[in-house]
Rosetta silent file (secondary structure, phi, psi, omega in degrees, C-alpha in Angstrom):
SEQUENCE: XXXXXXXXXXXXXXXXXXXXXXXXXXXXXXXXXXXXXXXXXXXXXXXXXXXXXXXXXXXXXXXXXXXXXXXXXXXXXXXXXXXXXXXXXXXXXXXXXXXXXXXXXXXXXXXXXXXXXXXXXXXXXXXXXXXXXXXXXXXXXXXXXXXXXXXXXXXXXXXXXXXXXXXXXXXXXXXXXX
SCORE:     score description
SCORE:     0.000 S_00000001
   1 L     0.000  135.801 -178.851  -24.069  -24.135  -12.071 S_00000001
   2 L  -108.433  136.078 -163.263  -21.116  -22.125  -12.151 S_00000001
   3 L  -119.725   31.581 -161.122  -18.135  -23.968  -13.756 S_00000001
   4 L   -97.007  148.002  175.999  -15.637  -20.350  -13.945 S_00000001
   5 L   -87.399  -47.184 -145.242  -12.476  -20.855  -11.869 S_00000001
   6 L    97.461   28.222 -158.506  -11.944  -17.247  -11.276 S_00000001
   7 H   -56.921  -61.718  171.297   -8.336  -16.823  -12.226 S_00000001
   8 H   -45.043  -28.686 -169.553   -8.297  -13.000  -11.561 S_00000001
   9 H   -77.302  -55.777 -172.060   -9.715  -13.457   -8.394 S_00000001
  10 H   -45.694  -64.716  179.782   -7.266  -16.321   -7.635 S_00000001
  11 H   -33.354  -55.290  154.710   -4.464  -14.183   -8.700 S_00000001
  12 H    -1.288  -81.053 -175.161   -5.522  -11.659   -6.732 S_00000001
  13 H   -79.352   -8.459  154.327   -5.466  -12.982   -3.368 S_00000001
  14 H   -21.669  -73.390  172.536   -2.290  -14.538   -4.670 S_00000001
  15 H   -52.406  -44.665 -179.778   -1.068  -11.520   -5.138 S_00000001
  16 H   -60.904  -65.088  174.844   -2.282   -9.960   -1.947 S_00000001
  17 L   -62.674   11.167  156.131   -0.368  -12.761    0.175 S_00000001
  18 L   -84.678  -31.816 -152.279    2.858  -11.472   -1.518 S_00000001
  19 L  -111.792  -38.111 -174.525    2.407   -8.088    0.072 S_00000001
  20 H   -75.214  -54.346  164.988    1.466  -10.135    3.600 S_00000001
  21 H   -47.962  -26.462  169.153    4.888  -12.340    3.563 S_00000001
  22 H   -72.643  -45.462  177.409    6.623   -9.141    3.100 S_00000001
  23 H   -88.244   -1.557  155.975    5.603   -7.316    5.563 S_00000001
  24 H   -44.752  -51.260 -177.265    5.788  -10.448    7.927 S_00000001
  25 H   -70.419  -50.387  165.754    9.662  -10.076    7.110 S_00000001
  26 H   -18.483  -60.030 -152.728    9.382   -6.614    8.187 S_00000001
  27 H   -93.523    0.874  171.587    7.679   -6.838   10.888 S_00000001
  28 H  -103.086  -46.469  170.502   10.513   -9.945   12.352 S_00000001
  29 H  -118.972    8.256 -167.619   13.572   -8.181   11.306 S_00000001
  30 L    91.115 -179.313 -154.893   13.158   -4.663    9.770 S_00000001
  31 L   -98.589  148.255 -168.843   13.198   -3.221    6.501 S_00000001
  32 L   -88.575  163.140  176.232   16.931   -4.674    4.894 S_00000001
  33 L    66.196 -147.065  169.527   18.608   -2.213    2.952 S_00000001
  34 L  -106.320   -1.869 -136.369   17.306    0.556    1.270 S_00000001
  35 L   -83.115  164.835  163.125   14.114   -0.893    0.493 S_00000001
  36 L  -159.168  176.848 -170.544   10.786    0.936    1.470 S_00000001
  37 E  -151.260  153.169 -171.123    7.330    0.697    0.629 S_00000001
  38 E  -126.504  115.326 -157.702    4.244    3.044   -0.771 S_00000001
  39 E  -144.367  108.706  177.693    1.324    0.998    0.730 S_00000001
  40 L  -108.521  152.794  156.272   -2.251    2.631   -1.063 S_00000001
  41 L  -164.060  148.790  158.614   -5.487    1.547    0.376 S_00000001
  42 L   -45.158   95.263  165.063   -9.320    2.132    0.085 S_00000001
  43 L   -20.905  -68.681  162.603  -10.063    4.719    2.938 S_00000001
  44 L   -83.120   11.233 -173.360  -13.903    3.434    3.478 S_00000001
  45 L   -72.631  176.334 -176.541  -13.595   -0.389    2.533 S_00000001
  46 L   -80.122  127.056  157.669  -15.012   -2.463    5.986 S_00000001
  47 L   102.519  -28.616 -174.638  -12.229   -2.987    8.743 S_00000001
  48 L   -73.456  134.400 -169.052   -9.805   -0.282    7.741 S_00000001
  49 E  -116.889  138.738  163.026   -9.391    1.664   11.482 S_00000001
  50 E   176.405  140.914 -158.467   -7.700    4.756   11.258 S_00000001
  51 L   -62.826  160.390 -141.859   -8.717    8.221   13.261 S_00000001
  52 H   -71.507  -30.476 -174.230  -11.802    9.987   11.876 S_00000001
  53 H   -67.774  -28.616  166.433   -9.634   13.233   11.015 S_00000001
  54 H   -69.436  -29.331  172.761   -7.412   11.058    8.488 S_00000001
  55 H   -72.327  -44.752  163.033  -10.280    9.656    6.763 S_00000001
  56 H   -33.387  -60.187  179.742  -11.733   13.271    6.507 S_00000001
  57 H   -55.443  -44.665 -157.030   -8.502   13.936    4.671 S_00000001
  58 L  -139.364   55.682 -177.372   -8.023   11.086    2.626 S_00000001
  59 L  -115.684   46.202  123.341  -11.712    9.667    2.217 S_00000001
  60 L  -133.288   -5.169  156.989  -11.174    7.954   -0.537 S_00000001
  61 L  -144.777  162.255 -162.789   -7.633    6.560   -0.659 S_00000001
  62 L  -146.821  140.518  152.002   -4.706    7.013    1.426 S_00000001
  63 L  -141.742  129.210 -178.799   -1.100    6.420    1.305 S_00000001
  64 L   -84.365  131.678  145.740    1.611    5.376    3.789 S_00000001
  65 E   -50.852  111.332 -170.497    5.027    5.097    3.285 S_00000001
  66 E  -118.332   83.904 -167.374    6.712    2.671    5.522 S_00000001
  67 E  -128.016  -45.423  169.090   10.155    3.745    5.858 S_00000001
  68 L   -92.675  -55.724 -131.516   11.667    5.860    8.794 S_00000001
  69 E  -130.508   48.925  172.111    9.135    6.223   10.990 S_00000001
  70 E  -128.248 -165.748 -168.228    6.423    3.320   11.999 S_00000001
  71 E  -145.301 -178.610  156.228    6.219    1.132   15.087 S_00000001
  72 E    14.802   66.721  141.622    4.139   -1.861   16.371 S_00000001
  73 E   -77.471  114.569 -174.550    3.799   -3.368   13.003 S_00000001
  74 E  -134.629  143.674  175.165    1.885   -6.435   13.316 S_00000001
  75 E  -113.316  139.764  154.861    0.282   -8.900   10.585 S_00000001
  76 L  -121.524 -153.264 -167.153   -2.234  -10.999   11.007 S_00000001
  77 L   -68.063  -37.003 -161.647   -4.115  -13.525    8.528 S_00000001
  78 L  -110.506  -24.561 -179.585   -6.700  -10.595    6.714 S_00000001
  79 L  -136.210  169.362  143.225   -4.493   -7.121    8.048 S_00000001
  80 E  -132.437  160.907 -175.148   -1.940   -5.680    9.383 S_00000001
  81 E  -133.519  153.923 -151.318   -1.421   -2.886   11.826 S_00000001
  82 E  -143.725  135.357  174.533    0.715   -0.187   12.012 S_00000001
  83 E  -105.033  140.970  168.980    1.791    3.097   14.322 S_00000001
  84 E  -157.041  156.314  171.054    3.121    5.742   11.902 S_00000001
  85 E   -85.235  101.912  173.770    3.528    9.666   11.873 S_00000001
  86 E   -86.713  127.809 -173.766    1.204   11.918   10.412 S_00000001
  87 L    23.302   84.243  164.746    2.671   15.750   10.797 S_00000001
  88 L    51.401    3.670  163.442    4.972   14.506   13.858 S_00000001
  89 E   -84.775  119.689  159.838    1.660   12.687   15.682 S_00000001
  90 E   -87.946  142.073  178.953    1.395    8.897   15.946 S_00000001
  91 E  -147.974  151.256 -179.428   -1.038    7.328   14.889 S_00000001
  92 E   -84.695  143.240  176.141   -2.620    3.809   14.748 S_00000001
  93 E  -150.272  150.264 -177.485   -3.962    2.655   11.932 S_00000001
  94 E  -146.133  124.757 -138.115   -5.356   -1.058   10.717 S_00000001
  95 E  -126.821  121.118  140.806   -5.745   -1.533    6.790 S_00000001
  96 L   -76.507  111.019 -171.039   -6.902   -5.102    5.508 S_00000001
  97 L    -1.236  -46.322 -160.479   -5.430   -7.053    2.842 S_00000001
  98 L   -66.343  -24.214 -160.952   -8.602   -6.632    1.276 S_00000001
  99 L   -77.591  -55.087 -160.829   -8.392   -2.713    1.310 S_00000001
 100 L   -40.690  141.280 -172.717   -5.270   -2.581   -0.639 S_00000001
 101 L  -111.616   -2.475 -132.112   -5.498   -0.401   -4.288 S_00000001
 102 E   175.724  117.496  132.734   -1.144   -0.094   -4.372 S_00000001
 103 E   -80.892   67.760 -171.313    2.016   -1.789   -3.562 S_00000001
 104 E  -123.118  161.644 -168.826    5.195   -0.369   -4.323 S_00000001
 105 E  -124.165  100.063 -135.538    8.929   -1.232   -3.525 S_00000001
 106 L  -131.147   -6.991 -162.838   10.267    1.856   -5.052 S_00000001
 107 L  -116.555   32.251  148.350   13.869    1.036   -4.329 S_00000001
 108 L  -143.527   24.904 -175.117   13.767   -2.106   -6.638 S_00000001
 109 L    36.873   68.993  179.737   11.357   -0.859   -8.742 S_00000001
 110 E  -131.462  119.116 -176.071    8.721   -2.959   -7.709 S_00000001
 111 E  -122.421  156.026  157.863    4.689   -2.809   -7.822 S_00000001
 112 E  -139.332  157.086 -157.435    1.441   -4.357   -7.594 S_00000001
 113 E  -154.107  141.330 -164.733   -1.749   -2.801   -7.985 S_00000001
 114 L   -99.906 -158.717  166.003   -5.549   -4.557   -7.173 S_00000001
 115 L   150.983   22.271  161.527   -8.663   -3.607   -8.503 S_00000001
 116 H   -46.161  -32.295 -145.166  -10.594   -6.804   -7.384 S_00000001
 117 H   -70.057  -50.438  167.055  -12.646   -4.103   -5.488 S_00000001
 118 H   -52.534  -50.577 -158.823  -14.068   -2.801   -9.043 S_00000001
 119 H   -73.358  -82.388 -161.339  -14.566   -6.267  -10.743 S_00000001
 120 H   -68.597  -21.689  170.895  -16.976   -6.995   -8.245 S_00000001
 121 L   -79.159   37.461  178.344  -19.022   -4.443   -8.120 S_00000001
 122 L    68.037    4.527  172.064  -19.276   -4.924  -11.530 S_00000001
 123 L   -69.961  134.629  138.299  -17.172   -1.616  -13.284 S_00000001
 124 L   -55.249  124.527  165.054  -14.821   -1.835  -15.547 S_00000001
 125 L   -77.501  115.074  176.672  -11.429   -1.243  -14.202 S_00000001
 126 L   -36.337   95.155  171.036   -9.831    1.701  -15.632 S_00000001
 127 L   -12.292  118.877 -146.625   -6.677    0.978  -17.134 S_00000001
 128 L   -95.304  139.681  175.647   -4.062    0.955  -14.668 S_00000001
 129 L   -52.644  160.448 -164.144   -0.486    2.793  -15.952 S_00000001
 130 L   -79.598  -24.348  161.197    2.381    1.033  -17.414 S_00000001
 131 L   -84.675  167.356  157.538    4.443    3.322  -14.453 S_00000001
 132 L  -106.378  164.653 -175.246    3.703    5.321  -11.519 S_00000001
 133 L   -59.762  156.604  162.335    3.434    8.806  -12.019 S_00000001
 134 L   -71.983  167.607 -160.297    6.618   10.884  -11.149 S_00000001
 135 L   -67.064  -13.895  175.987    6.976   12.089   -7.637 S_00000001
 136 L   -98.191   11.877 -158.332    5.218   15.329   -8.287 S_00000001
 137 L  -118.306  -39.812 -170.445    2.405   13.606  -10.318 S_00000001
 138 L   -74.160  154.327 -172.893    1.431   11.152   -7.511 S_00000001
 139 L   -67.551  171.916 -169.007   -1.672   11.937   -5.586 S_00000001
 140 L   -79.672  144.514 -165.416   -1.729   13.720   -2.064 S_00000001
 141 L  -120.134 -179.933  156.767   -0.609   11.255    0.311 S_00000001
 142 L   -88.961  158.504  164.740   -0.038   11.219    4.311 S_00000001
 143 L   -68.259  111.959 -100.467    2.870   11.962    5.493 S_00000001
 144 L   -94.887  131.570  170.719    5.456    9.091    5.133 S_00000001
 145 E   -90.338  160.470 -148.273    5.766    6.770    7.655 S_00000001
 146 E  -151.953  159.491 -158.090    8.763    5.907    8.762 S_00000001
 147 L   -72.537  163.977  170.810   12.098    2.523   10.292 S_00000001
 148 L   -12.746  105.819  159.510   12.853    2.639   13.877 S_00000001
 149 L    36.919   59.464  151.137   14.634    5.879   15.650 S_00000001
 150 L   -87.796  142.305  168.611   16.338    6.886   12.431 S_00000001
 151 L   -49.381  -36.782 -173.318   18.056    9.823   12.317 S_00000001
 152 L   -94.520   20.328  156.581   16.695   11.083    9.152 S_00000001
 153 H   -50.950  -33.978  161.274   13.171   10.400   10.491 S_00000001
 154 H   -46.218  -59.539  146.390   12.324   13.848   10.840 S_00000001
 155 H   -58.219  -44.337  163.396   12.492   14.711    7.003 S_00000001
 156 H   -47.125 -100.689 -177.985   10.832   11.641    6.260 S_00000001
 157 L   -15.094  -32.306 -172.194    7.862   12.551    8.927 S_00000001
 158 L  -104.013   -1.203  167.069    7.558   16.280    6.748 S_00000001
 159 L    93.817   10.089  151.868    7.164   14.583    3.535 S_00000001
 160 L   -57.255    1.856  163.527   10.706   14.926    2.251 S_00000001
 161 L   -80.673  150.378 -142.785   11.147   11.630    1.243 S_00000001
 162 L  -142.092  107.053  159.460   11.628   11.616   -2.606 S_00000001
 163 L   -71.142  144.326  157.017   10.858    7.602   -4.033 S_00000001
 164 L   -36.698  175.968 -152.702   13.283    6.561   -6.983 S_00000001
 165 L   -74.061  164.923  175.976   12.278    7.025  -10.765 S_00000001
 166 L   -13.831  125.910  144.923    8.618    4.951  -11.440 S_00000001
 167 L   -68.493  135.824 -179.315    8.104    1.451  -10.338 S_00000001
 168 L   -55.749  151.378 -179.194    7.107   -1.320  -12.748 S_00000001
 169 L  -120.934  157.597 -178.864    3.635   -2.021  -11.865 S_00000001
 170 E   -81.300  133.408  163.541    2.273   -5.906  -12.158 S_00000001
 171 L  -146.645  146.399 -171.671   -1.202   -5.811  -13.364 S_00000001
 172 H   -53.952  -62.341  179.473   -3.934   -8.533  -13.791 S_00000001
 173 H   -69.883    3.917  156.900   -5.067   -7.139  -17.142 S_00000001
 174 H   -85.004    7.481 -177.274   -1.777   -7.106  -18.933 S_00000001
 175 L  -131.738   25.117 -163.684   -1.561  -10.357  -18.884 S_00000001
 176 L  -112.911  127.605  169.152   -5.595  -11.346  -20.095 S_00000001
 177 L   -90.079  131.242  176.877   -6.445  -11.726  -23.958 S_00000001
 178 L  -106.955    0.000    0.000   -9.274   -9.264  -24.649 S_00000001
């Protein structure tokens, strides 16, 4: 008999359904403000759709930027899907809740970061930073997708978008007695 609640777990999808009410509000009125978001996901996890040449690229994480330059955002209960520009090409892509490694809000310095993915297969998750890396420090990304027929879409789309200094990041295991 297993009597373990699972807290981490709990949190987790907790957590996860934080990132899905946001981009619900996105996806009814647009992004308010300045805000944008650095959206990480597992590349291979089950369900993530995205064209075979991007996966090539990015096969084992990938990140979009949702800022200038997406479309057709739609959530449902386990994903959401998204049109965005990779080197001036649209492309569709459909990422599940489940996929996500990376959450950031960069222009309120706001993150969350999973690693449910680990914990079950049984690894220890590497200690996740207290920061994100500075902008030249972060890993190779796609190019950032981007809101609705902005002008400065174009820079955005070439990878000229610069996020503010580090976002705090939330993590499961800062808050765990070890």
């Amino acid at each position: 008999m297993n009597d373990r609640f699972h807290y981490d777990a709990l949190v987790d999808d907790a957590l996860r359904s934080v990132v899905r009410r946001v981009l619900t509000q996105v996806a009814a009125k647009g992004l308010p403000g300045s805000h944008h978001f650095y959206i990480s996901f597992r590349s291979t996890d089950p369900g993530v759709e995205l064209p075979e040449y991007l996966r090539a690229k990015y096969p084992e994480e990938m990140t979009i930027v949702l800022q200038h330059q997406y479309w057709d955002l739609v959530i449902g209960e386990e994903s959401f899907e998204v049109t965005v520009s990779f080197n001036k090409q649209q492309e569709h892509i459909k990422v599940p809740f489940a996929a996500l490694s990376a959450f950031v809000d960069p222009s309120v310095r706001f993150g969350l970061q999973f690693d449910r993915k680990e914990k079950a297969a049984g690894d220890k998750p590497a200690a996740a930073p207290a920061t994100l890396p500075a902008p030249d420090k972060r890993p190779a990304q796609a190019a950032p997708a981007a809101a609705k027929d902005s002008p400065e879409a174009s820079a955005a789309a070439d990878g000229e978008a610069k996020p503010e200094d580090a976002a705090k990041i939330v993590k499961l295991d800062s808050f765990r007695k070890k």
